[in-house]
Every structure is written in C-alpha cells, then in structure tokens.
N, C-alpha and C positions, 0 to 999 in steps of 0.2 A: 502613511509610509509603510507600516506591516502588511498592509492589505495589496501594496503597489511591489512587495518580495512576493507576498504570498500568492498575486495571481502572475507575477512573472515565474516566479517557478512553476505553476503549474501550467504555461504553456509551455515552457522549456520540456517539461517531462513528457507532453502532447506531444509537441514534435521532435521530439528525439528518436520515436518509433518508428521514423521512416529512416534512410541510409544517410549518413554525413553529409553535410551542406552546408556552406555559404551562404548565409544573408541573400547574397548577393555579391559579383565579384571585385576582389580585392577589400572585402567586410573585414573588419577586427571581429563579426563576429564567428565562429565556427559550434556548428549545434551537432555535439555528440552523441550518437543512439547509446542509450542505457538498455532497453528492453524490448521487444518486437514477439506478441504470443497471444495466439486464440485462446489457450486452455489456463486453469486458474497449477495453481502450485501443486498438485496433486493427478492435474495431468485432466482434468473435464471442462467440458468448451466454459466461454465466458458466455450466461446469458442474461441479455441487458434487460430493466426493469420496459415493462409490454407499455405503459401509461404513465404520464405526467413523470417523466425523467425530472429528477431533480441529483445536481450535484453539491456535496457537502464536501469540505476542506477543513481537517483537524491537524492539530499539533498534537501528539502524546507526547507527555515525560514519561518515562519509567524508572524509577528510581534502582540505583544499584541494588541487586537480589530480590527485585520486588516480580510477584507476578501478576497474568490478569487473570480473572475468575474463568472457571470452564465457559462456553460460549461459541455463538455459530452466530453467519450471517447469510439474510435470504438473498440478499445481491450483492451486486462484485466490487469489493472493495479492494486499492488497492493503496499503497508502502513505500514512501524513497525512506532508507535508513540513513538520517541523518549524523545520526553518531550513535555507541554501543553498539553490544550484541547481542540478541534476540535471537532466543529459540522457540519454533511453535512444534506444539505435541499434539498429532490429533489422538482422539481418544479413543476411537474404536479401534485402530490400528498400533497404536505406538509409535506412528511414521513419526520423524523430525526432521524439520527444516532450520538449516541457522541461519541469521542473516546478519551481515556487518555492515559499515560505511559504506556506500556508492550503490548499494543494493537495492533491485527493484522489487515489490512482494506485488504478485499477484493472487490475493489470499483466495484456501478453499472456501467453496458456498455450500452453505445446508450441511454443514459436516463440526460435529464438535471439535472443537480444538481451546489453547491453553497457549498462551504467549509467555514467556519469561525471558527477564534480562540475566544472563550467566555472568556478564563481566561483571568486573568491576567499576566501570563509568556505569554514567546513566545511559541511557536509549533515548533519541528522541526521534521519533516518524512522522514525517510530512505524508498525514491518510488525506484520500481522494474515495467519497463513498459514492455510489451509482444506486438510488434509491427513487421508488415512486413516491409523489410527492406528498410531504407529512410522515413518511416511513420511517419507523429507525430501522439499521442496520446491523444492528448488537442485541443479539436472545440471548440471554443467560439464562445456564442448566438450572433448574432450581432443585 
C-alpha cells in the first residue's frame, strides 16, 4: 500500500510538469502543474547522472527546530514539501531559500548548503534523487 502512494505520487509530480490536463475527457481526474524548470534553485541547468541512472525516492522527517548537517549533492535531487517550513542556507553565499506546503525544491548541485525547519511543525519531504547507479547523493562537509 505505501509503495502503491509512493510511486503514484511520484508520477503525479512527473506529470504535472507539463500544462493542466485531463485524463482524459470528462476524467474526475485533473493533473495540476506544480513546477516546470531546466535550472536547479540557484539558477544552473539541471545536469542528469551520464551512466546507469538510478532513481531513489525518500521520506524525510525533520523535526521541529532540527537541522541537517552542512552538505552538497553531486546530482539533482529534487523536494515536494509535504508539510512544514524549511529553510536552505548555502554557504558560500548566505543565499536562502524557504520552502512551505505545495512547494517544489529543485535542490543546488555541488554547492554547500544547510536545510533547517524554522516552524514549529515538523517538515516532511517527498525527495526524488537522480543518481548513477550505487551513488549516494549526500556529502557531508567534514
């Protein structure tokens, strides 16, 4: 049952990238675009893993006022915010990005950054990683 939400969301999120549609006519169902973009959050193309693509689908909790350790990733991961607030800090810069409920992240690659939950709820993010296969997608600064 979790794997039968879990991969129907992520086609939902697949095809939302293209403009509003109908099933099919007169469908109960209607598929609403969330997000439609070449470049990652910071504004540089998205570029896909060269060999043996492998997709990886996580849940995060983030608990209220928790954050994640400094950290970068070498391919394009991306973010529905399912609930909470989320802020990410890169760190060479200072830039911030927040994100809330309905939000799509298309996280920077190769760039340090710092995620934290500012609310008061938890955070929880339906991630979608783009990794060659065996890869992880999480360096942490040491």
């Amino acid at each position: 049952m979790k794997w039968t939400f879990l991969v129907t969301a992520v086609v939902a999120i697949c095809l939302s990238v293209v403009d509003g549609f109908a099933l099919d006519p007169g469908s109960p169902v209607l598929v609403t675009p969330v997000t439609k973009t070449t470049v990652t959050a910071d504004g540089k193309p998205i570029v896909l893993p060269q060999k043996d693509a492998q997709v990886v689908v996580s849940i995060y909790d983030i608990a209220a006022g928790a954050s994640l350790p400094m950290h970068k990733h070498p391919y394009p991961r991306y973010a529905y915010v399912l609930a909470g607030t989320l802020q990410v800090t890169k760190a060479d810069t200072g830039e911030t990005f927040t994100y809330k409920p309905g939000d799509f992240i298309v996280e920077v690659i190769d760039e340090w950054h710092q995620g934290a939950n500012i609310g008061a709820d938890p955070v929880k993010l339906l991630v979608i990683d783009q990794v060659e296969d065996g890869a992880q997608n999480t360096i942490l600064r040491q």
